[in-house]
N, CA, C, O and CB atoms as a CASP TS submission, in Angstrom:
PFRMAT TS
TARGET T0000
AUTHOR 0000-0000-0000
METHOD Language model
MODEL 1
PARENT N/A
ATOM      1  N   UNK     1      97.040 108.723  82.850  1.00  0.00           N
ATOM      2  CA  UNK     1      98.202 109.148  83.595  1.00  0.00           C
ATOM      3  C   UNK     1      99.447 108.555  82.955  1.00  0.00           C
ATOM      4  O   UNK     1      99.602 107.338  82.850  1.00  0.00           O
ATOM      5  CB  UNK     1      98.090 108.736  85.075  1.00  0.00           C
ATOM      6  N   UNK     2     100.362 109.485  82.515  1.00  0.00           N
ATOM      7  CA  UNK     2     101.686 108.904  81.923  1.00  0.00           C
ATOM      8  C   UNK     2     102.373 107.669  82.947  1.00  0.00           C
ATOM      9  O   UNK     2     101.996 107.208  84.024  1.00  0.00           O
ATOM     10  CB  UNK     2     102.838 110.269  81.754  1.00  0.00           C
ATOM     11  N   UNK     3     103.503 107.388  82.110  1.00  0.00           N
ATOM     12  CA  UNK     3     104.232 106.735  83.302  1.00  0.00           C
ATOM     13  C   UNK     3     105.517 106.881  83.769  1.00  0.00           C
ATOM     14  O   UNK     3     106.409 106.822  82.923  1.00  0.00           O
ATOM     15  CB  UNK     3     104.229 105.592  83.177  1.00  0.00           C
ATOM     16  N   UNK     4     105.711 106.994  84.511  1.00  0.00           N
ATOM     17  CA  UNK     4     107.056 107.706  85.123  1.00  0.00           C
ATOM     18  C   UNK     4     108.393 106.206  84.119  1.00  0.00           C
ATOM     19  O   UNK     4     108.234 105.063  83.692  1.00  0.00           O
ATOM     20  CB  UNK     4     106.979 107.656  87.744  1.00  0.00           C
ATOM     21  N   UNK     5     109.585 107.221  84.195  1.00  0.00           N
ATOM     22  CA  UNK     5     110.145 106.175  83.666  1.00  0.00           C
ATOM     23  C   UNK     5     111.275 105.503  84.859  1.00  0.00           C
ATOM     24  O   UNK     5     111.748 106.097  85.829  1.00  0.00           O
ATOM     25  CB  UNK     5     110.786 106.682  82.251  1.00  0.00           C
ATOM     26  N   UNK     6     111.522 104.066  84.426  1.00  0.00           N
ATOM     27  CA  UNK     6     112.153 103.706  85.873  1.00  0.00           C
ATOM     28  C   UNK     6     114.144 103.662  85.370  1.00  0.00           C
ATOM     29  O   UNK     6     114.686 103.551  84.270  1.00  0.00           O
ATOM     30  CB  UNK     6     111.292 101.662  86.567  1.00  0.00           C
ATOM     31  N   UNK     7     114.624 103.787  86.560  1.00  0.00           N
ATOM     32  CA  UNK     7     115.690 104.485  86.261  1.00  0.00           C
ATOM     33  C   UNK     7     116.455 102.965  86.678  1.00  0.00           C
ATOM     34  O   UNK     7     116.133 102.451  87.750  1.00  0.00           O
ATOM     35  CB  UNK     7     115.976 106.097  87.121  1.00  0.00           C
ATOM     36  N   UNK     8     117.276 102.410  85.963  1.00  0.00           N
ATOM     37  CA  UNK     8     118.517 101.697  86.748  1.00  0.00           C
ATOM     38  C   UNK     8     119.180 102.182  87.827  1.00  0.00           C
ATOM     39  O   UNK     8     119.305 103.383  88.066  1.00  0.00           O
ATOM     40  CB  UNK     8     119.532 101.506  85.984  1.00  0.00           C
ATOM     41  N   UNK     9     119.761 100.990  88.717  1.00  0.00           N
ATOM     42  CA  UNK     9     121.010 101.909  89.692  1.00  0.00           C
ATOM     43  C   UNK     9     122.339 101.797  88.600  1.00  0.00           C
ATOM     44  O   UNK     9     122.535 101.084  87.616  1.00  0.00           O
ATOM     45  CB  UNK     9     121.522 100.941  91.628  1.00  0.00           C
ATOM     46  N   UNK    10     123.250 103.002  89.366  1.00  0.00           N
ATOM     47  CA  UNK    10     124.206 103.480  88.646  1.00  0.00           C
ATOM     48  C   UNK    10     123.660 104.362  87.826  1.00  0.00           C
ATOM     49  O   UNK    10     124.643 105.018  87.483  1.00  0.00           O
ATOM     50  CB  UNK    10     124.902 102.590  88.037  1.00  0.00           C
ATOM     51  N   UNK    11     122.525 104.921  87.155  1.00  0.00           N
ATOM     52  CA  UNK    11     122.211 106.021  86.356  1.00  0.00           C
ATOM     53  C   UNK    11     122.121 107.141  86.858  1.00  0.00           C
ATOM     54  O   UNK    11     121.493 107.546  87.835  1.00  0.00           O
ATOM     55  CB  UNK    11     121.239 105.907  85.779  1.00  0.00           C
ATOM     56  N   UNK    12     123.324 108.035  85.555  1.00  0.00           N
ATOM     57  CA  UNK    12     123.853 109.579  86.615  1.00  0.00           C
ATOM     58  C   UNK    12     121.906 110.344  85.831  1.00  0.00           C
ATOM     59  O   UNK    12     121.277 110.124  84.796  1.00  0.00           O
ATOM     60  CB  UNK    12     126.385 111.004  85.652  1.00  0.00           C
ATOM     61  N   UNK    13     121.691 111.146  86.948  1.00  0.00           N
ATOM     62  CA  UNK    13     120.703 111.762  86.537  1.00  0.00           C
ATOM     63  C   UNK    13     120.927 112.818  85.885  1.00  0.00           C
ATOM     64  O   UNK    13     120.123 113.276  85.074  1.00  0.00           O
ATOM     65  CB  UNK    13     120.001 111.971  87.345  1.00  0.00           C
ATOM     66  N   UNK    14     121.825 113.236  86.102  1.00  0.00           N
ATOM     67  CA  UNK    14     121.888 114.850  85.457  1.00  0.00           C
ATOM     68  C   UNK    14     121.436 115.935  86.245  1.00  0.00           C
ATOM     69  O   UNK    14     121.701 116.227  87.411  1.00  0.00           O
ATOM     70  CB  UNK    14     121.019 115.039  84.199  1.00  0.00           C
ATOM     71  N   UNK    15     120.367 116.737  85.019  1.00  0.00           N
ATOM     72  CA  UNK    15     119.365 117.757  86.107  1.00  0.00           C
ATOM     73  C   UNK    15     118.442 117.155  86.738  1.00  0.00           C
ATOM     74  O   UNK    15     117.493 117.809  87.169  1.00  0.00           O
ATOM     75  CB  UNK    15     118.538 118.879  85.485  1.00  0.00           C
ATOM     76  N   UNK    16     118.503 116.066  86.889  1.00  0.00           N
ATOM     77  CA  UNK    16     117.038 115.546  86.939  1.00  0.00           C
ATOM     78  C   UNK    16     117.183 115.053  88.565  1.00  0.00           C
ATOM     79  O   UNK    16     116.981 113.875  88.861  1.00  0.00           O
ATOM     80  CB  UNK    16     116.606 114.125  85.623  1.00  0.00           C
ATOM     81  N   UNK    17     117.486 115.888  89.406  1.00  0.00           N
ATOM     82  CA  UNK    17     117.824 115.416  91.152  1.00  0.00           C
ATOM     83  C   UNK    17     116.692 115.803  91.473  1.00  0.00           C
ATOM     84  O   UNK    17     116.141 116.864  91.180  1.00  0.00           O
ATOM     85  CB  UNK    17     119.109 116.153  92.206  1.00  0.00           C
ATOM     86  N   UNK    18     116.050 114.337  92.525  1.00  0.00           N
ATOM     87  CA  UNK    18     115.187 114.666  93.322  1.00  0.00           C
ATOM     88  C   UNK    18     114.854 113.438  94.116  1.00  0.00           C
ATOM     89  O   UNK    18     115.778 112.638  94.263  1.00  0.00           O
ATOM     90  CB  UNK    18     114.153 115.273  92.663  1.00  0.00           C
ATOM     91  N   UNK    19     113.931 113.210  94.541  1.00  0.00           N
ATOM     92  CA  UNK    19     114.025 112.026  95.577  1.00  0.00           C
ATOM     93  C   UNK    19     113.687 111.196  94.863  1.00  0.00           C
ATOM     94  O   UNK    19     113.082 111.625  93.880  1.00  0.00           O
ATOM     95  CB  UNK    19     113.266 111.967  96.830  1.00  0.00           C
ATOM     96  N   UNK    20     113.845 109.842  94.927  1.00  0.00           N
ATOM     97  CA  UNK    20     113.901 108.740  94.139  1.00  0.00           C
ATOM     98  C   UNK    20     113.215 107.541  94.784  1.00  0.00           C
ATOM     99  O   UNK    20     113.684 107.188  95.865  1.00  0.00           O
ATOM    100  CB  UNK    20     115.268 108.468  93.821  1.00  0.00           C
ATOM    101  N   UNK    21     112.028 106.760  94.223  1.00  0.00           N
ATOM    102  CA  UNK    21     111.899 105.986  95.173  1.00  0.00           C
ATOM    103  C   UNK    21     112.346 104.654  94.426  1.00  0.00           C
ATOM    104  O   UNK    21     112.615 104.777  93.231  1.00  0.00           O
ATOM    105  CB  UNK    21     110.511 106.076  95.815  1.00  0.00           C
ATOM    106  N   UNK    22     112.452 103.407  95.000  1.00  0.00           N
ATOM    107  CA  UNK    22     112.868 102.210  94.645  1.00  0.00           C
ATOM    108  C   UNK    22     111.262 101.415  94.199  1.00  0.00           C
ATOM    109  O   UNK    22     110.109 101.443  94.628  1.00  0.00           O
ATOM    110  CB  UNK    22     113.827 101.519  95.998  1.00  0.00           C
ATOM    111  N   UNK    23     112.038 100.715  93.057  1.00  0.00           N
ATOM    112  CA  UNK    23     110.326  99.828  92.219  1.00  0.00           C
ATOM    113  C   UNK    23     110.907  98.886  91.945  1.00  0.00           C
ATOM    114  O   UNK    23     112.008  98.838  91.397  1.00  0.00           O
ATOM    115  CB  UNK    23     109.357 100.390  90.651  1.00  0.00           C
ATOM    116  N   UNK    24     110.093  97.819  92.369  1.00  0.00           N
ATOM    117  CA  UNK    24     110.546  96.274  91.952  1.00  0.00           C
ATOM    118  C   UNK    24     110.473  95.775  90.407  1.00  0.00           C
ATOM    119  O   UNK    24     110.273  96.545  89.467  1.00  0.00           O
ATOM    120  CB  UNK    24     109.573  95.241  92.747  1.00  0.00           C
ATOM    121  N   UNK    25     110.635  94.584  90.301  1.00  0.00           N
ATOM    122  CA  UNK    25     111.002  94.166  88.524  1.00  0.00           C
ATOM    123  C   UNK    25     109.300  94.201  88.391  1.00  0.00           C
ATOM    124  O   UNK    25     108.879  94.740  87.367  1.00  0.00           O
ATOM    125  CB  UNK    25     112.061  92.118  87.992  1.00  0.00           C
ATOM    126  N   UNK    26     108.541  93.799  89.114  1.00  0.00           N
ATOM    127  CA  UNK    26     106.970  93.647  88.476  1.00  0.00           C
ATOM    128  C   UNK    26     106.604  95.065  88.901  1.00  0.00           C
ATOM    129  O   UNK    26     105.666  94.656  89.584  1.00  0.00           O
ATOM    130  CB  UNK    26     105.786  92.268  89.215  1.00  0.00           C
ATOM    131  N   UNK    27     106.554  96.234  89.056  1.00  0.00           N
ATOM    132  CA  UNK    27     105.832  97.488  89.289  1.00  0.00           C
ATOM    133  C   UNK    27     105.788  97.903  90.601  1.00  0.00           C
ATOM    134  O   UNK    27     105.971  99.109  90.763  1.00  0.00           O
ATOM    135  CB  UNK    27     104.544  97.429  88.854  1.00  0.00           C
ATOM    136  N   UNK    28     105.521  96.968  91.967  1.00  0.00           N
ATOM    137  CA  UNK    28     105.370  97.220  93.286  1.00  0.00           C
ATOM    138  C   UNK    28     106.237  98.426  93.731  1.00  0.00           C
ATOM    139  O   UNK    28     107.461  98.465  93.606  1.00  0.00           O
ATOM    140  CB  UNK    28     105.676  96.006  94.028  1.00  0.00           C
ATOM    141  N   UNK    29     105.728  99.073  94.084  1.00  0.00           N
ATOM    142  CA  UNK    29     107.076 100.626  95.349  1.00  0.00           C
ATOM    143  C   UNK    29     107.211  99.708  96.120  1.00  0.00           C
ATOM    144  O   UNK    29     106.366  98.990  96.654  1.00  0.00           O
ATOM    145  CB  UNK    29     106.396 102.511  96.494  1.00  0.00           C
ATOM    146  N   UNK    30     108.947  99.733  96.226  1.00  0.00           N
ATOM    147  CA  UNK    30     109.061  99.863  97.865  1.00  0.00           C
ATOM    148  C   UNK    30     108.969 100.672  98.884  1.00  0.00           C
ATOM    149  O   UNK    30     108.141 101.583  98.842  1.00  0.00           O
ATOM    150  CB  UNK    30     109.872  99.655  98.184  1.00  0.00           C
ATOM    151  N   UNK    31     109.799 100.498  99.996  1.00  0.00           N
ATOM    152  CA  UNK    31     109.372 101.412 101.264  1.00  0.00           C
ATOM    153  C   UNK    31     110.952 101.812 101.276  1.00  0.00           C
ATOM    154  O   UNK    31     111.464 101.741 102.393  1.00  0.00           O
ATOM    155  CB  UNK    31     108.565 100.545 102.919  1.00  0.00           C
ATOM    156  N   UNK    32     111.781 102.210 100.242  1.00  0.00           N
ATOM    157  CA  UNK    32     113.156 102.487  99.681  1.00  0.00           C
ATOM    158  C   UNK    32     112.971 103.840  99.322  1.00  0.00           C
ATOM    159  O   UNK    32     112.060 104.063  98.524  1.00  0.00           O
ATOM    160  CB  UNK    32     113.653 101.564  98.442  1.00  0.00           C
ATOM    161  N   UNK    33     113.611 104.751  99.722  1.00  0.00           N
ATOM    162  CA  UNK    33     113.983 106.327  99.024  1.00  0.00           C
ATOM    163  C   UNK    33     115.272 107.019  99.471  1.00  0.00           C
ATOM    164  O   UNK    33     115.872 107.232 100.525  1.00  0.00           O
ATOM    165  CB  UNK    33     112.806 107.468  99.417  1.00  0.00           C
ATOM    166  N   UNK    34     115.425 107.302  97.992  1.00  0.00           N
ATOM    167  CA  UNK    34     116.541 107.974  98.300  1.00  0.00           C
ATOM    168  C   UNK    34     116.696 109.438  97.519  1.00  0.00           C
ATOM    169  O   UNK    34     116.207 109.552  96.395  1.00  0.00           O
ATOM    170  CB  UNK    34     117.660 107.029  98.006  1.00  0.00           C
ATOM    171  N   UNK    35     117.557 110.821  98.295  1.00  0.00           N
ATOM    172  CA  UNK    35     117.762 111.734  97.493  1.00  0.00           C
ATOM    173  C   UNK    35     118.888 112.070  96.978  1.00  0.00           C
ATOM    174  O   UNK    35     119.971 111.911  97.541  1.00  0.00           O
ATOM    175  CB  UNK    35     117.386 112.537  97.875  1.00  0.00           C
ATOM    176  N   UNK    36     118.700 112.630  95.712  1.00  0.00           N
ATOM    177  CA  UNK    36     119.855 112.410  94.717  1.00  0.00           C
ATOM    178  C   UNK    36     120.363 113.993  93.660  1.00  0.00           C
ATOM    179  O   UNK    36     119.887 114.457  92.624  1.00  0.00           O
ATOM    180  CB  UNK    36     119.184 111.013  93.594  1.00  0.00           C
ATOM    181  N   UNK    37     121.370 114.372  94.432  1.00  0.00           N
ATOM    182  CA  UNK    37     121.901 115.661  93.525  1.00  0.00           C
ATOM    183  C   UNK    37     122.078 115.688  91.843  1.00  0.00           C
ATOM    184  O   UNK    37     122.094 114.763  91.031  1.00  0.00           O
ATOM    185  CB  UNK    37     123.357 115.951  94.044  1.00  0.00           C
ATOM    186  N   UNK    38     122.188 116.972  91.695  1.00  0.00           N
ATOM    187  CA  UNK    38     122.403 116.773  90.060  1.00  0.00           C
ATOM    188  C   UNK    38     123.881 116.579  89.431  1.00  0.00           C
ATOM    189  O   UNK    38     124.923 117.163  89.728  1.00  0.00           O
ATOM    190  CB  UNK    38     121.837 118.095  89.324  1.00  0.00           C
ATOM    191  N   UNK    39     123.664 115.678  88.567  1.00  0.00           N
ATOM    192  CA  UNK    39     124.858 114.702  88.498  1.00  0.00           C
ATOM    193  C   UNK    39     125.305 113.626  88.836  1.00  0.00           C
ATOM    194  O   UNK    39     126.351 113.174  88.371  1.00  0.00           O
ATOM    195  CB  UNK    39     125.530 114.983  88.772  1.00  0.00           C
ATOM    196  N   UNK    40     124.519 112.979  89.786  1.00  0.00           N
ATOM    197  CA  UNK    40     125.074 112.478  90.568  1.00  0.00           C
ATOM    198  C   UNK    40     124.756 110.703  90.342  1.00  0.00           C
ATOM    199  O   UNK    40     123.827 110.730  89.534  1.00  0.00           O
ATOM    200  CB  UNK    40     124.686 113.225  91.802  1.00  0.00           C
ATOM    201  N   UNK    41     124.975 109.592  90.563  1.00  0.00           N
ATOM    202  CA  UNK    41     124.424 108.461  90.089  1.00  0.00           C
ATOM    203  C   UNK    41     123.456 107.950  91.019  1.00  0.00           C
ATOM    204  O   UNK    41     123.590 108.458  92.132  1.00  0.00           O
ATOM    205  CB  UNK    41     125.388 107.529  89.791  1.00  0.00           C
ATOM    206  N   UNK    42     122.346 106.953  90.915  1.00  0.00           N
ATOM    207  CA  UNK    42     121.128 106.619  91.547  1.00  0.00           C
ATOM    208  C   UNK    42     122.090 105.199  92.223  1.00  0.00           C
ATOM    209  O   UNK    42     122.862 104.471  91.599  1.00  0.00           O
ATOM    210  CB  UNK    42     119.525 106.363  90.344  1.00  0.00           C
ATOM    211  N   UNK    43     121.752 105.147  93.553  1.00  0.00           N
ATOM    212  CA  UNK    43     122.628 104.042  94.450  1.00  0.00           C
ATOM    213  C   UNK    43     122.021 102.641  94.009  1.00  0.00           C
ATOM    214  O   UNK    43     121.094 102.361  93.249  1.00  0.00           O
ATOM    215  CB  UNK    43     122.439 104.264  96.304  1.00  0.00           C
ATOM    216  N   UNK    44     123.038 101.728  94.902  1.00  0.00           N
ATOM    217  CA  UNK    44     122.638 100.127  94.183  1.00  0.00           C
ATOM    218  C   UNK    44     120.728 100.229  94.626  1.00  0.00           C
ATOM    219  O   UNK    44     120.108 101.239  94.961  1.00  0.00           O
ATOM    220  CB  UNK    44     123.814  98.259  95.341  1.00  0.00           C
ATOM    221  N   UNK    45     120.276  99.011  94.486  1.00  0.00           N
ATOM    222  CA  UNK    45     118.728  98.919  95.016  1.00  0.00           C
ATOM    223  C   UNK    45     118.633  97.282  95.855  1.00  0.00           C
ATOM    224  O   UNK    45     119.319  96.290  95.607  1.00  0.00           O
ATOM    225  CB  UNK    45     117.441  99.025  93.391  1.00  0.00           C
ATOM    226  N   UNK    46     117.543  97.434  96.891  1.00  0.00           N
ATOM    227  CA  UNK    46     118.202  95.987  97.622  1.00  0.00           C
ATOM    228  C   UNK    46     118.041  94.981  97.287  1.00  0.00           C
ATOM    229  O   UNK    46     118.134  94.034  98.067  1.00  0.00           O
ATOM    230  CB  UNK    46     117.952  95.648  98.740  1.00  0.00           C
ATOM    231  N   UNK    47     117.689  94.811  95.777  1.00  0.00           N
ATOM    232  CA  UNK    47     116.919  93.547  95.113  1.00  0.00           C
ATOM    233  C   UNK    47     117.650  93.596  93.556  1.00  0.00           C
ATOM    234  O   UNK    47     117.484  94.635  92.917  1.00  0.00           O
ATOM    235  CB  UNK    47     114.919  93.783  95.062  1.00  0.00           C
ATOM    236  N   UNK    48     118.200  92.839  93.132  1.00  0.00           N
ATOM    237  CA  UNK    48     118.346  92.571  91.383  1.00  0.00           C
ATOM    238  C   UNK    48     117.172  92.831  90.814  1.00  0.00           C
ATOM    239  O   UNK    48     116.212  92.222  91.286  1.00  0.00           O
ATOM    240  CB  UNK    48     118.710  91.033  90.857  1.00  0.00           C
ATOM    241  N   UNK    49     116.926  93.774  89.681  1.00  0.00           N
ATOM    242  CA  UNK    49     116.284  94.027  88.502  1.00  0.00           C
ATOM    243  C   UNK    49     115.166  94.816  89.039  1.00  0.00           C
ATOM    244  O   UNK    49     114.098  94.876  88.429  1.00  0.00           O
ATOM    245  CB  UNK    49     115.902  92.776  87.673  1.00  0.00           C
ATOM    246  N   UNK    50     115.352  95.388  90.086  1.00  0.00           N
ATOM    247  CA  UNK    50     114.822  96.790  90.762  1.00  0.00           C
ATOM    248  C   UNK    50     115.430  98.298  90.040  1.00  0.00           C
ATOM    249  O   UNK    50     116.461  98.752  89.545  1.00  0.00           O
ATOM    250  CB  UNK    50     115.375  96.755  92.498  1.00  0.00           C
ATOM    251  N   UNK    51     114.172  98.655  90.328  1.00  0.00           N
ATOM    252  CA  UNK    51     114.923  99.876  89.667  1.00  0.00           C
ATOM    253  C   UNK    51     114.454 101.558  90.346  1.00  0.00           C
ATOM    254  O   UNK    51     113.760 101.434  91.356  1.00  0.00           O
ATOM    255  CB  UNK    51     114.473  99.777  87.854  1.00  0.00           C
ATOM    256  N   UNK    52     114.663 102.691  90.040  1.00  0.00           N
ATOM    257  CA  UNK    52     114.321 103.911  90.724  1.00  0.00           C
ATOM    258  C   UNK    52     113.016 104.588  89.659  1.00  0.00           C
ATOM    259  O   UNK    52     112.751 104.295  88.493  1.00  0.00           O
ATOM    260  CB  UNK    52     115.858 104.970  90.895  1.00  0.00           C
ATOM    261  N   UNK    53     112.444 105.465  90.472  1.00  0.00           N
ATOM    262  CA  UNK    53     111.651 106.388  89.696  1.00  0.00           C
ATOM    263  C   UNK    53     111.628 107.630  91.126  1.00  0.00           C
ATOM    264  O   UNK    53     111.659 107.663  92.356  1.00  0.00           O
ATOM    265  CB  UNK    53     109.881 105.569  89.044  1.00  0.00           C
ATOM    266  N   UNK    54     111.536 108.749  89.629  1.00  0.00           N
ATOM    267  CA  UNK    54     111.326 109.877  90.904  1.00  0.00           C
ATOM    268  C   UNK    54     110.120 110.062  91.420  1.00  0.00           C
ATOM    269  O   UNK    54     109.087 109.711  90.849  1.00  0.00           O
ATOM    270  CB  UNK    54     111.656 111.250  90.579  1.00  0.00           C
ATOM    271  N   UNK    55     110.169 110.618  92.521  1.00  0.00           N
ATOM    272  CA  UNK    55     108.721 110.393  92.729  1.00  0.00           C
ATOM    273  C   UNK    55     108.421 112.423  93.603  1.00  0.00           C
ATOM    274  O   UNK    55     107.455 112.741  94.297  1.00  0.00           O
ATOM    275  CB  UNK    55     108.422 108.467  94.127  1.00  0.00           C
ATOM    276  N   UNK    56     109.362 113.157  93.283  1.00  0.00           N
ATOM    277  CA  UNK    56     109.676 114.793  93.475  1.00  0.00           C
ATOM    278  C   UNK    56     110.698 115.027  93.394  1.00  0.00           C
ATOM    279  O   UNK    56     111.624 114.432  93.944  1.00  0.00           O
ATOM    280  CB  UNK    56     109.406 115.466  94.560  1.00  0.00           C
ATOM    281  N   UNK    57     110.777 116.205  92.492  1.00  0.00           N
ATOM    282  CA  UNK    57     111.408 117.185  92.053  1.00  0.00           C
ATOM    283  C   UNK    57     112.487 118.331  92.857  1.00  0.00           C
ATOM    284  O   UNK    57     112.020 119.161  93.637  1.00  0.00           O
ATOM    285  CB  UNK    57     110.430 117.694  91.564  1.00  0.00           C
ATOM    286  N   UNK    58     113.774 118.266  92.597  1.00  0.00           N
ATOM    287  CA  UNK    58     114.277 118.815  93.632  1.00  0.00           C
ATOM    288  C   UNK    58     114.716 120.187  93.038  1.00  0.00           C
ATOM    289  O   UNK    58     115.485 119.954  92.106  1.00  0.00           O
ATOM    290  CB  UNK    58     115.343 117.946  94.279  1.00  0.00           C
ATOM    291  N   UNK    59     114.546 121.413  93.196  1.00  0.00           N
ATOM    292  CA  UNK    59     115.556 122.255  92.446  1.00  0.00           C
ATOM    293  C   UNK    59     116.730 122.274  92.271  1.00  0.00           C
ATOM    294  O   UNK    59     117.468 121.717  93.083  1.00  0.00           O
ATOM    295  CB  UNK    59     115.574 123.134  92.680  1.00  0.00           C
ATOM    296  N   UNK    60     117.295 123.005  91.014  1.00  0.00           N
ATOM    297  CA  UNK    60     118.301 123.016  90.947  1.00  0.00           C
ATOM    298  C   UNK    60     119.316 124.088  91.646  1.00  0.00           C
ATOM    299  O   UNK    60     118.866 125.123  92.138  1.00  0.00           O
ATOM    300  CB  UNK    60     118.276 122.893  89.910  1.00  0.00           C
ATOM    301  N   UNK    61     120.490 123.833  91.660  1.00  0.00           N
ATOM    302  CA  UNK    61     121.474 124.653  92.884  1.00  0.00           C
ATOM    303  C   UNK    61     122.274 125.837  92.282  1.00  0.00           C
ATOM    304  O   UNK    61     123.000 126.574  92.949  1.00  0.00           O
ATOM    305  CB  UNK    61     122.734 123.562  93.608  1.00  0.00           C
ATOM    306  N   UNK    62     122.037 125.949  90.803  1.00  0.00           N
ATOM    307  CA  UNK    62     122.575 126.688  90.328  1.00  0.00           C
ATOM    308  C   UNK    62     121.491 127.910  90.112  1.00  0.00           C
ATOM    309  O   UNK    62     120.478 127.718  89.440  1.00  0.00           O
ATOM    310  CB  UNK    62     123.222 126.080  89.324  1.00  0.00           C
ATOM    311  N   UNK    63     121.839 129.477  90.874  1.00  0.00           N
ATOM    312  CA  UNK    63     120.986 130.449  91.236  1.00  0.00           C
ATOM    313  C   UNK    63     121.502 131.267  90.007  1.00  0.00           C
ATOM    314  O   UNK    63     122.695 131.367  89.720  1.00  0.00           O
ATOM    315  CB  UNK    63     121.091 131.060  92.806  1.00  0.00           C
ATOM    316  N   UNK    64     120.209 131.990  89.134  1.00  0.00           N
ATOM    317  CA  UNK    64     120.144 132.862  88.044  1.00  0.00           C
ATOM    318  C   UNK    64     120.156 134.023  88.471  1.00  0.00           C
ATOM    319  O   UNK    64     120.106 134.970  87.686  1.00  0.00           O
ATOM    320  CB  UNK    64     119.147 132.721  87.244  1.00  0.00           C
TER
END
């Protein structure tokens, strides 16, 4: 199984909006989520050297 990559806070995602969960400096999930538009930056996290990973996929808002 790959591994998701973990995101700093303050990192704008781009296309890449979707719900986000919070991961501690050693690997542990928290019980932290947040959802996040495209463009938009990933919020602080409640711990130093925590970081985000997505954990689903949100579509995008722009209709073809």
């Amino acid at each position: 199984m790959a591994r998701k990559p973990v995101l700093p806070p303050g990192t704008n995602v781009g296309r890449d909006a979707g719900i986000f969960q919070e991961i501690g400096g050693r690997g542990g999930l928290k019980d932290n989520f947040s959802t996040v538009s495209e463009n938009k930056r990933l919020p602080p996290t409640s711990e130093s050297g925590n970081g985000w990973v997505r954990v689903d996929r949100t579509p995008h808002g722009h209709r073809r």
